[in-house]
Every structure is written in C-alpha cells, then in structure tokens.
TIVEXGU-685566 format. One record per residue (C-alpha): x, y, z negated; residue number from 1. Coordinates in steps of 0.02 Angstrom, whole numbers, plus 50000, padded with zeros to 5 digits. Layout:
% TIVEXGU-685566
+-------+-------+-------+-----+
!    px !    py !    pz ! seq !
+-------+-------+-------+-----+
!     X !     Y !     Z ! NUM !
...
+-------+-------+-------+-----+
% end
This chain:
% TIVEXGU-685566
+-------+-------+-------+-----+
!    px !    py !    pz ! seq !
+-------+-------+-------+-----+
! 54753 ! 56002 ! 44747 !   1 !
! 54595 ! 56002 ! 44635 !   2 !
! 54395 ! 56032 ! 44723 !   3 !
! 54238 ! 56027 ! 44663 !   4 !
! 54109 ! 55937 ! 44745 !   5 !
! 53953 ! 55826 ! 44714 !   6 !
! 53895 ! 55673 ! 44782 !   7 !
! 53761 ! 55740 ! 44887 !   8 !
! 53880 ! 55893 ! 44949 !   9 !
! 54006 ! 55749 ! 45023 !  10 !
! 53868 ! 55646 ! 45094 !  11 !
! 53803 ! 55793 ! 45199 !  12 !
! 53964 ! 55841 ! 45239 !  13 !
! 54019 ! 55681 ! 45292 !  14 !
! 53835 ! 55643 ! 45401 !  15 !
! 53816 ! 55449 ! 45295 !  16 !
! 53721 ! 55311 ! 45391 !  17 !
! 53661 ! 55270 ! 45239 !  18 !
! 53738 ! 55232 ! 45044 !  19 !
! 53760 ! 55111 ! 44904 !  20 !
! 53790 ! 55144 ! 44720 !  21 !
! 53733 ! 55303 ! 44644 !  22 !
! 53877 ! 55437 ! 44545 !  23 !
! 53836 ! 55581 ! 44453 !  24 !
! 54043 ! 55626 ! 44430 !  25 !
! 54082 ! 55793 ! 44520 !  26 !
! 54248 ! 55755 ! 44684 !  27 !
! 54379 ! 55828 ! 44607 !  28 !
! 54516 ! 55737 ! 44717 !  29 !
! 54557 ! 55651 ! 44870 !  30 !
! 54672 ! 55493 ! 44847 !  31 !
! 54710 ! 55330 ! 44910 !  32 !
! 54598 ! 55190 ! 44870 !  33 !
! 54739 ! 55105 ! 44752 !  34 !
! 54775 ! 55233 ! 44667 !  35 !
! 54583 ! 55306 ! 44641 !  36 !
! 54513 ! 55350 ! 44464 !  37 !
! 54339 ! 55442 ! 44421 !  38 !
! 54319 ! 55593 ! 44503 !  39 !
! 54408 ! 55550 ! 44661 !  40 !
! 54355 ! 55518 ! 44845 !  41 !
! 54438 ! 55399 ! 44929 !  42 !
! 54410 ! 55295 ! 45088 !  43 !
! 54439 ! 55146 ! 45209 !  44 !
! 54540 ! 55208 ! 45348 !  45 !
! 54623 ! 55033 ! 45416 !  46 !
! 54558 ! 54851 ! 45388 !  47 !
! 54728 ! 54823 ! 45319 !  48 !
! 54660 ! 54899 ! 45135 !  49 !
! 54506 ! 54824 ! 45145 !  50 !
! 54543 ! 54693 ! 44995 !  51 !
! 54579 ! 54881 ! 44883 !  52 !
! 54401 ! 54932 ! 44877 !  53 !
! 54345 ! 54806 ! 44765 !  54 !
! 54484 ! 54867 ! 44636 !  55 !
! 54462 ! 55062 ! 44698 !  56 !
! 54392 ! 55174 ! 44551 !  57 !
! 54361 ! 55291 ! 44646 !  58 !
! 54192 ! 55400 ! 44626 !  59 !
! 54132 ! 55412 ! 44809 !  60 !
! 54193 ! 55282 ! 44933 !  61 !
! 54203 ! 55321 ! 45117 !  62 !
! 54176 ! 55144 ! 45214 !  63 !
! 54117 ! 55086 ! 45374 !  64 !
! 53931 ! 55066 ! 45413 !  65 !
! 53957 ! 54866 ! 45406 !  66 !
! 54077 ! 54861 ! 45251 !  67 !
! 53966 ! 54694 ! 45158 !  68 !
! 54011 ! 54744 ! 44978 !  69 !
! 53939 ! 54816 ! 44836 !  70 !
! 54003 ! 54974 ! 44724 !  71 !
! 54036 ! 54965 ! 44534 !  72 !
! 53927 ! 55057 ! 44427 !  73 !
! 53935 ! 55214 ! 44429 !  74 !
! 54021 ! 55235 ! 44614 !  75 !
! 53951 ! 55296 ! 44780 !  76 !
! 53962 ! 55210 ! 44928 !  77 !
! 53948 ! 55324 ! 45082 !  78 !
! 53925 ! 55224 ! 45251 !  79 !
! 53986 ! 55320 ! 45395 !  80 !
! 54043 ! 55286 ! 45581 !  81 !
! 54237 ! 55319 ! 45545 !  82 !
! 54287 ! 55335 ! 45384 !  83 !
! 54447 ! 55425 ! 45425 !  84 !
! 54347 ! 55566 ! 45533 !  85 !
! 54233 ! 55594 ! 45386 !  86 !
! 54369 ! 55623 ! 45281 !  87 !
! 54429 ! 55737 ! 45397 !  88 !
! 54271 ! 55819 ! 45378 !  89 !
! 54289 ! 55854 ! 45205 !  90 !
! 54466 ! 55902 ! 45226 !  91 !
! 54412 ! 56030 ! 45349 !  92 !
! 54320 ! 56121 ! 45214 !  93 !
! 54453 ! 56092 ! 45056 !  94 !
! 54546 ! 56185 ! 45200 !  95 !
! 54426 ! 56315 ! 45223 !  96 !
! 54414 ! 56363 ! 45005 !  97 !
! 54609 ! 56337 ! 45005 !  98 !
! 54670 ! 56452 ! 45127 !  99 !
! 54534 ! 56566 ! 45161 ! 100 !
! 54541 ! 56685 ! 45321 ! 101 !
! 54597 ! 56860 ! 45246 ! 102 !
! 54509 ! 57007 ! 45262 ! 103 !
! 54547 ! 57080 ! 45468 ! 104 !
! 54690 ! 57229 ! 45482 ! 105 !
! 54840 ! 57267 ! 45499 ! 106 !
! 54984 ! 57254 ! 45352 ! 107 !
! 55061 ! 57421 ! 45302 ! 108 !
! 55221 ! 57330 ! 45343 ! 109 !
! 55204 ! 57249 ! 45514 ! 110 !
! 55262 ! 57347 ! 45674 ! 111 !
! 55137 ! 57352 ! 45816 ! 112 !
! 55206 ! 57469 ! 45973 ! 113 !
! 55065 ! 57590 ! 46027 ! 114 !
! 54995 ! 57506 ! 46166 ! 115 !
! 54974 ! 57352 ! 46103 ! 116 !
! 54812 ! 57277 ! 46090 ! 117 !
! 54741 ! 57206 ! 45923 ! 118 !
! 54541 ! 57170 ! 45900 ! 119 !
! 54484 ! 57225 ! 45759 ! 120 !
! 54435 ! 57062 ! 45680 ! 121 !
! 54622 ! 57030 ! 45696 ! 122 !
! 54745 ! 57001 ! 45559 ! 123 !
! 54924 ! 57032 ! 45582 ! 124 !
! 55016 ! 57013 ! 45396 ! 125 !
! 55176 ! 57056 ! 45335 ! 126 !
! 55328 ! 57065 ! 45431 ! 127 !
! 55231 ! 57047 ! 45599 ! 128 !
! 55294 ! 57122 ! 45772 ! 129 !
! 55203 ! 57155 ! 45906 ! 130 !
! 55275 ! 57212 ! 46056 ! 131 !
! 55243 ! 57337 ! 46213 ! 132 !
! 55071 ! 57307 ! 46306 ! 133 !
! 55046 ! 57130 ! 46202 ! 134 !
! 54869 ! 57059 ! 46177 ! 135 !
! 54782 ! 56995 ! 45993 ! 136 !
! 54608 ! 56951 ! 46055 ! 137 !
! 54461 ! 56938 ! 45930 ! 138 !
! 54486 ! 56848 ! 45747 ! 139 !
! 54662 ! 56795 ! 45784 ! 140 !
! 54753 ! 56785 ! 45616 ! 141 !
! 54931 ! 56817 ! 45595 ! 142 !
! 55050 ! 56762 ! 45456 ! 143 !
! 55202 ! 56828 ! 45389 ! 144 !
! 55326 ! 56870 ! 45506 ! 145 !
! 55273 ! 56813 ! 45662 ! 146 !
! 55325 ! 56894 ! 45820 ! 147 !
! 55231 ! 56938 ! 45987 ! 148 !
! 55335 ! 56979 ! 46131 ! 149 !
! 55299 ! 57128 ! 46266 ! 150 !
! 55126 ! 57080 ! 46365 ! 151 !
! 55109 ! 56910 ! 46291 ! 152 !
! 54935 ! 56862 ! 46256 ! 153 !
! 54848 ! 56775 ! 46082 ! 154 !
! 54695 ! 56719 ! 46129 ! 155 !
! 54517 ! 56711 ! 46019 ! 156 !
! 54525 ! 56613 ! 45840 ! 157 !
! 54719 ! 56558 ! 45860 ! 158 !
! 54810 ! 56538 ! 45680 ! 159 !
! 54988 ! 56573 ! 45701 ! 160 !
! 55085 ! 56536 ! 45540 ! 161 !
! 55231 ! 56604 ! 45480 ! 162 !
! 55396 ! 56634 ! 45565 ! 163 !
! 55296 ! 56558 ! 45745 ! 164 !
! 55373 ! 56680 ! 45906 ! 165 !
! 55303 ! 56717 ! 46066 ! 166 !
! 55416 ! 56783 ! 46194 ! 167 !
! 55384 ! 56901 ! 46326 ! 168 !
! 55241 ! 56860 ! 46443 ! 169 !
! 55175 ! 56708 ! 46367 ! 170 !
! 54999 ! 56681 ! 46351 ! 171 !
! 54885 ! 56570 ! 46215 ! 172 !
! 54722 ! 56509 ! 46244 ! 173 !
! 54598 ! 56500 ! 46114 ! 174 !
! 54613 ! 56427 ! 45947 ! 175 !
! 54769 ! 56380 ! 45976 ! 176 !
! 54859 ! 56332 ! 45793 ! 177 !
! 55058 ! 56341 ! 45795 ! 178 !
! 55119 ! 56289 ! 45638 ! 179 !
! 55279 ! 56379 ! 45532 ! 180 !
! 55433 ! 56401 ! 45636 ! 181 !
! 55352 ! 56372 ! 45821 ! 182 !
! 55452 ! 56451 ! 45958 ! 183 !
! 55351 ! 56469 ! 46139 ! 184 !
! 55444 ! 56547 ! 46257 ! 185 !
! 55649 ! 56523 ! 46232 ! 186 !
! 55733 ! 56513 ! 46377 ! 187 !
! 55736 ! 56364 ! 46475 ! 188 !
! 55899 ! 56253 ! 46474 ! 189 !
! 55975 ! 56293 ! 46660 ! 190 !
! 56145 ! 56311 ! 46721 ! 191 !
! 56237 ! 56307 ! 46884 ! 192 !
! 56425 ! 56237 ! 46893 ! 193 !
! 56546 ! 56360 ! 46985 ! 194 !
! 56719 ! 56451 ! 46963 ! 195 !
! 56787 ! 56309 ! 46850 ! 196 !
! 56613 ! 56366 ! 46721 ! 197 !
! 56438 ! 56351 ! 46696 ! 198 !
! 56357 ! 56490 ! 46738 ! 199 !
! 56186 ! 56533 ! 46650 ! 200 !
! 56038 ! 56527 ! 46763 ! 201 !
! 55907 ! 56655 ! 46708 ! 202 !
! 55733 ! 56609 ! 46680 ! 203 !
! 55627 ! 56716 ! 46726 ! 204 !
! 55439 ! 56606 ! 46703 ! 205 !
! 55320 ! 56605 ! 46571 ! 206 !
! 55243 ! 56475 ! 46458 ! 207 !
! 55038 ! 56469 ! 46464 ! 208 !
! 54950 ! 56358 ! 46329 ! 209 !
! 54774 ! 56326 ! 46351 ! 210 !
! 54620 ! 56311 ! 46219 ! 211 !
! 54613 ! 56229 ! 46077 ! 212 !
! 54829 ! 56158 ! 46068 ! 213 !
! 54907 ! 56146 ! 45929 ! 214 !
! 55080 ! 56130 ! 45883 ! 215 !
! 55194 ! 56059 ! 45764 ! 216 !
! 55330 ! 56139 ! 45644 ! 217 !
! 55466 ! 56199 ! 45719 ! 218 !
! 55451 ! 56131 ! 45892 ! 219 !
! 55509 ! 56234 ! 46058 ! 220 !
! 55412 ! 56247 ! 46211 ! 221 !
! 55539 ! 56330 ! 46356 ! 222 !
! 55490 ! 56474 ! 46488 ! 223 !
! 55504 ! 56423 ! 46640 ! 224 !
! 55640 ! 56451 ! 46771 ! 225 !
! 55514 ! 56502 ! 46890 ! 226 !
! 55318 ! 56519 ! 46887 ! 227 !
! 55256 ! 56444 ! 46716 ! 228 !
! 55283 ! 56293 ! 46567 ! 229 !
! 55097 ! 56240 ! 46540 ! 230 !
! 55008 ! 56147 ! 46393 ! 231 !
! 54825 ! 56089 ! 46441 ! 232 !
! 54677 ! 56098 ! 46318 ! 233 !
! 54651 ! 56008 ! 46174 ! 234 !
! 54841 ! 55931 ! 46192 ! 235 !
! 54928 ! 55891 ! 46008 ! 236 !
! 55100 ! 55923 ! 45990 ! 237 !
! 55179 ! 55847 ! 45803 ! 238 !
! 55359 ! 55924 ! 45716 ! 239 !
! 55521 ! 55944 ! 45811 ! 240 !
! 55460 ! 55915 ! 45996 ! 241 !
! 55562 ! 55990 ! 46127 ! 242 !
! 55475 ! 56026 ! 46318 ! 243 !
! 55574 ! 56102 ! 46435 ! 244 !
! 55570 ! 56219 ! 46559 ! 245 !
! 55421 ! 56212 ! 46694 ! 246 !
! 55353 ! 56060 ! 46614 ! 247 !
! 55196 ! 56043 ! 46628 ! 248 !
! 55081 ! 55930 ! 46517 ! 249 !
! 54903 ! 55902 ! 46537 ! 250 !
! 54753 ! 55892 ! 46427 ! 251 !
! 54732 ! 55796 ! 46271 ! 252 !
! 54906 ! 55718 ! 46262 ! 253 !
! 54974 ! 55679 ! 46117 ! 254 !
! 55168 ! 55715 ! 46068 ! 255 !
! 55245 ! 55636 ! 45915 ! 256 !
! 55389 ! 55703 ! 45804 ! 257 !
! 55541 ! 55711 ! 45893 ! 258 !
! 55478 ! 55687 ! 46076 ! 259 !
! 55590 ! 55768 ! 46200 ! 260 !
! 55552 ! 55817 ! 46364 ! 261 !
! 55666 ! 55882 ! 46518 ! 262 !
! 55619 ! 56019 ! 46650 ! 263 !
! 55514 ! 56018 ! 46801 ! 264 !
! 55428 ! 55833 ! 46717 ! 265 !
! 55221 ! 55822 ! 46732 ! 266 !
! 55139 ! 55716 ! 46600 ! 267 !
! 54951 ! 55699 ! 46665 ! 268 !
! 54799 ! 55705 ! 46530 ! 269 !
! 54791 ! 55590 ! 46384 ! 270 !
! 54942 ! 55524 ! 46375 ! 271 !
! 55036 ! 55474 ! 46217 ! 272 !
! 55209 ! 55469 ! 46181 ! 273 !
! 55287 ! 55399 ! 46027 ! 274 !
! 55404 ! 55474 ! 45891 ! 275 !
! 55586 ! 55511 ! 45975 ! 276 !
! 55515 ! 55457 ! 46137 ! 277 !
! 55628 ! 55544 ! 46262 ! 278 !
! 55570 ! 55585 ! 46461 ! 279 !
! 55696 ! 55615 ! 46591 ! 280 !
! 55684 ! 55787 ! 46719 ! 281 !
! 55582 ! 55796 ! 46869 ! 282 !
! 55466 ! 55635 ! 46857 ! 283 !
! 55293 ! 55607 ! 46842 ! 284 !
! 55191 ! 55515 ! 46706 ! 285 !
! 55028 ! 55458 ! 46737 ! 286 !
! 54845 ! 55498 ! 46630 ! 287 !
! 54836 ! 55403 ! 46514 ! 288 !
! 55005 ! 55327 ! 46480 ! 289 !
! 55055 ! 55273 ! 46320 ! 290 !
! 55256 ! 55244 ! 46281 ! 291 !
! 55331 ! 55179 ! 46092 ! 292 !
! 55430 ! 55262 ! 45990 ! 293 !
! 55622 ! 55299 ! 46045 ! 294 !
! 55563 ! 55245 ! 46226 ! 295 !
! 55664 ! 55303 ! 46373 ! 296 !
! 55577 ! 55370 ! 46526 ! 297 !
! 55666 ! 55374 ! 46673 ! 298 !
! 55572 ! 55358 ! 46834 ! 299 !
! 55400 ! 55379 ! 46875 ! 300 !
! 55245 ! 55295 ! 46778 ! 301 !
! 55086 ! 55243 ! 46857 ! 302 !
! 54926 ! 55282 ! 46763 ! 303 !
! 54889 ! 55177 ! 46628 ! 304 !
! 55052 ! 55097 ! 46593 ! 305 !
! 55101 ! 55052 ! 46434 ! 306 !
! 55269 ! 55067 ! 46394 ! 307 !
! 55428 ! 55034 ! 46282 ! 308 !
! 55600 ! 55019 ! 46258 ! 309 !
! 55765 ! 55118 ! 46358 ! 310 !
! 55757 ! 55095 ! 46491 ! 311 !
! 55549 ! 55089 ! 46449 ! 312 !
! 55483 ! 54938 ! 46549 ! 313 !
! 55287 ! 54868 ! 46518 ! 314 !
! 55266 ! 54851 ! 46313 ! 315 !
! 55210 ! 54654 ! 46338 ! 316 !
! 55382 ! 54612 ! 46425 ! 317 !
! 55492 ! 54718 ! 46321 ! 318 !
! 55417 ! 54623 ! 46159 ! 319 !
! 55449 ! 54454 ! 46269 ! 320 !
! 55626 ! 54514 ! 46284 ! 321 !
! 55656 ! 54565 ! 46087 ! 322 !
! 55586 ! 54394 ! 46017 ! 323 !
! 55698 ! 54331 ! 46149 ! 324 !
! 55853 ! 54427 ! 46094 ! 325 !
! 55826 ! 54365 ! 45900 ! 326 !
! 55839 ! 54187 ! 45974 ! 327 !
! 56017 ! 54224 ! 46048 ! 328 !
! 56124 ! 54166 ! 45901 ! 329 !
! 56033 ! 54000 ! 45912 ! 330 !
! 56041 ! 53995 ! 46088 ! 331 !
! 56250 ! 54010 ! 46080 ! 332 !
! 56270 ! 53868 ! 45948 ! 333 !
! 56157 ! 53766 ! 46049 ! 334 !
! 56280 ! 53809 ! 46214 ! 335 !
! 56417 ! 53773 ! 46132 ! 336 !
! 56372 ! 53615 ! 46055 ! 337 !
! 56344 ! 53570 ! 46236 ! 338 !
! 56484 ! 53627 ! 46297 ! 339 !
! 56579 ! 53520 ! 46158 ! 340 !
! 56488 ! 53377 ! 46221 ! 341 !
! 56530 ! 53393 ! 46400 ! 342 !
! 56716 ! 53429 ! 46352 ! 343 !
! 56696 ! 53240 ! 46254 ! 344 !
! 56631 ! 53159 ! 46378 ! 345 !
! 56747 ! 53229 ! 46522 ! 346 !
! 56897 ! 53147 ! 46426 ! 347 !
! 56813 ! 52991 ! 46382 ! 348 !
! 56794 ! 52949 ! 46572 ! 349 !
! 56988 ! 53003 ! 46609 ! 350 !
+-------+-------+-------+-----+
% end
C-alpha cells in the first residue's frame, strides 16, 4: 500500500496542536514506529512504545500533545490529541483514493425484479439480486454478489461488500457498512420437542439495524421468531459474531470476534463484550457493561459491571481467584507437609 502525501497535507488532515522538526520527504507509507524508514508515517498509539520513537525513522511522527522529546533531523513531529484517531484520519482518506466509490448504476449483470426500488445514485455491481418490492435508498453502493431479499430496505450511504445477504423484510439504517460474507436475516435457531423429534419452529420476524452499524466478516444476525432482531446506532460488531433471534442490542456496543449471543437476550447501550465472550438466552445486560474475553454470561448484569470468567463474576474477584489458583500446587505441598507432621507427632505421643 503506497500514498503520496506531504507534510503539510498530513498535518491538516490530522488537525496538529502544534509540531516539532521540519521534513520535506513526501508519506509514502504507514508503518509501525520500529520498523519506520524515510518516507513513512508512523505514530504513538500506546505508552507501551514510547521508548521506539527515539529510534523511529520515520518521516512524520504522530505523538501526543505532551510527548517531551525532540525529532531527528529531518523528521516531523505532529502533536495531536490521540495519536491513534489521527491516524485514523489519514487512513480514512488512503481509504477514500484506494477504493474509490464507482460511478452510480446498475451492472449489466445484476438482477433487479421490476418493482424494486434503486436511487439513482445507487450502485448495485456484478452478480447482485434484488428482490420483489426491495428498497436501495440514495448513494448506497453494492458489491459483487450481494443479495437483497423481497421488501427489505438499504438505507442512505450503506457499503455492502461482497457476498453480504439480506433476507426478506429486513431493514438497514444509514451508512450501515457490512463487510464480505455478512448474513442479516437467517432464520433464527428455534425448535419445539414433540413426536419423539424436533420440530422446526418458523420465524417469521425481521432484523432492523439502525444508522451508522457496522459489521464484521462473516458474522450472522438471526430474524426473529416474532416481531424484530434489532442493532442500535453506531453499535460495532467485529468477524464471526453470532446474535440470535429477537436479540436486541443497543447503541454503541461493541462485539468482538467470536462473541455469541442467544435469543430473546437485551444488551443495553455501550456495552462491550470481549473476543469469544458467550451470553446465555433471555437475560438482560446492563449499559455500559464490559465482560473479558471467553466470559460466560449467565444471569442478569447490573449496569456498569465489569465482568470475567465462566461463570463471569466481577473482573477484580475473578483475577483474586486466578492468582489464587497458580498458588494451589504450593498450597498442597505445604498441606501435606502438615499433614506429615501431624501423622509424626500422633505416633510419638502413642
């Protein structure tokens, strides 16, 4: 990934407090600060790499408005509230140059039914299906084969990549961003037990995703039994999530890889749940709860808790309990050096 940018196009794009230093090498790269050379941009995104800037030869250094040191000459230091949102910044527009919005319209070799409704700033690319009576609203871009079910909706700006599908009925807010392989809408996981079989219980709900979500690489989102699965705004969903059927999540929460979570559960706004975290059916989660990676939820969770370990109990007790557990080896030999004793000293008084 090559760019081309100076030092003055970075510092507006980034907003700098102020700088240090002076370059006149054009950004060709972004890279870590170890591994920097001349023409890169790197940056200090966690204390724990501070000691690397001094050895960075990097070009243009992104650092925190109090970072004490000086640059080497010939290198930029640009001072900035949060180095790893100014990055972003840039990234934003190396995104922009690398995968530029096509030109709106239809590909000769997508299938749109008749009474479907695309806006004409749309694109739908190659492979693409659009069902009976579904909605594209305005600048909505399509990649290669993705499919929209009857009378779902695609709401303004949304970037759906390739192979995403959404199933009949279901409806996307506003730059909403599903990454390659998304599925919104398979049916939910219900059966009833009778006649010596499970017997598959239809679901007949929808999913509804509101503005501004966006999800991960091949992660699943189930319809609902009944009534509706629902995402709230500005909630970020990472690779290989599962959330069943009429869950409903609220607004800025934050899913890593692997999270799963069972039907009929309601996660309130901003919380966060760790990599493999997995949440039991039919409970409630507090806003703003935060549970580690591989945690087990199983029962309700007042706001604010912070959680980990299966079954998940409060994070401070559950380290307690693992420094604890590494002391249990010790712990034995001591008992049964004890135990040794008191054997000893029960025959020496017989």
């Amino acid at each position: 990934m090559e760019v081309s940018f100076t030092a003055a196009e970075i510092a507006a794009i980034v907003q700098a407090k102020g700088t240090r230093g002076a370059t006149t090498d054009v950004v060709r790269r972004v890279s870590a600060l170890a591994e920097s050379g001349p023409g890169d941009l790197a940056f200090l995104g966690n204390q724990k790499y501070k000691a690397d800037v001094a050895g960075a030869r990097a070009s243009v250094i992104l650092l925190p408005a109090d970072f004490p040191g000086e640059p080497a000459p010939g290198q930029l230091f640009l001072l900035v509230d949060n180095p790893s949102v100014a990055l972003a910044r840039v990234c934003a527009r190396i995104e922009r140059d690398l995968w530029p919005r096509p030109a709106p319209g239809i590909h000769p070799s997508a299938s749109v039914a008749s009474d479907a409704r695309v806006a004409p700033s749309a694109t739908i690319g190659p492979l693409c299906v659009i069902e009976s009576g579904a909605v594209i609203h305005e600048r909505v871009h399509l990649q290669a084969q993705v499919f929209v079910g009857r009378n779902a909706v695609i709401g303004e700006d949304s970037w759906l990549m390739p192979g995403a599908i959404i199933a009949t009925e279901c409806h996307l807010g506003r730059r909403v961003q599903l990454q390659p392989g998304v599925v919104i809408g398979s049916d939910g996981f219900g059966y009833e037990f009778g006649g010596g079989r499970h017997v598959k219980v239809p679901q007949v709900g929808t999913v509804v995703i509101g503005d501004d979500v966006e999800i991960g690489a091949n992660s699943t989102v189930d319809r609902a039994r009944f009534s509706r699965t629902s995402i709230g705004e500005g909630t970020k969903i990472d690779n290989l999530v599962q959330v069943g059927h009429n869950v409903s999540i609220g607004r800025h929460c934050l899913l890593c890889a692997q999270v799963g979570i069972s039907g009929s559960t309601k996660l309130g706004d901003y919380v966060v749940l760790g990599g493999q975290a997995g949440v039991a059916g039919h409970i409630t989660i507090g806003n703003g709860v935060k549970a580690g990676g591989r945690a087990g939820l199983n029962a309700d969770l007042a706001a604010g808790s912070v959680v980990n370990g299966n079954p998940a109990i409060p994070m401070m007790l559950e380290r307690r309990i693992t420094i604890l557990t590494q002391r249990l080896p010790e712990l034995f030999k001591r008992v049964g050096a004890l135990e040794e004793q008191l054997a000893g000293a029960e025959k020496s008084s017989s």
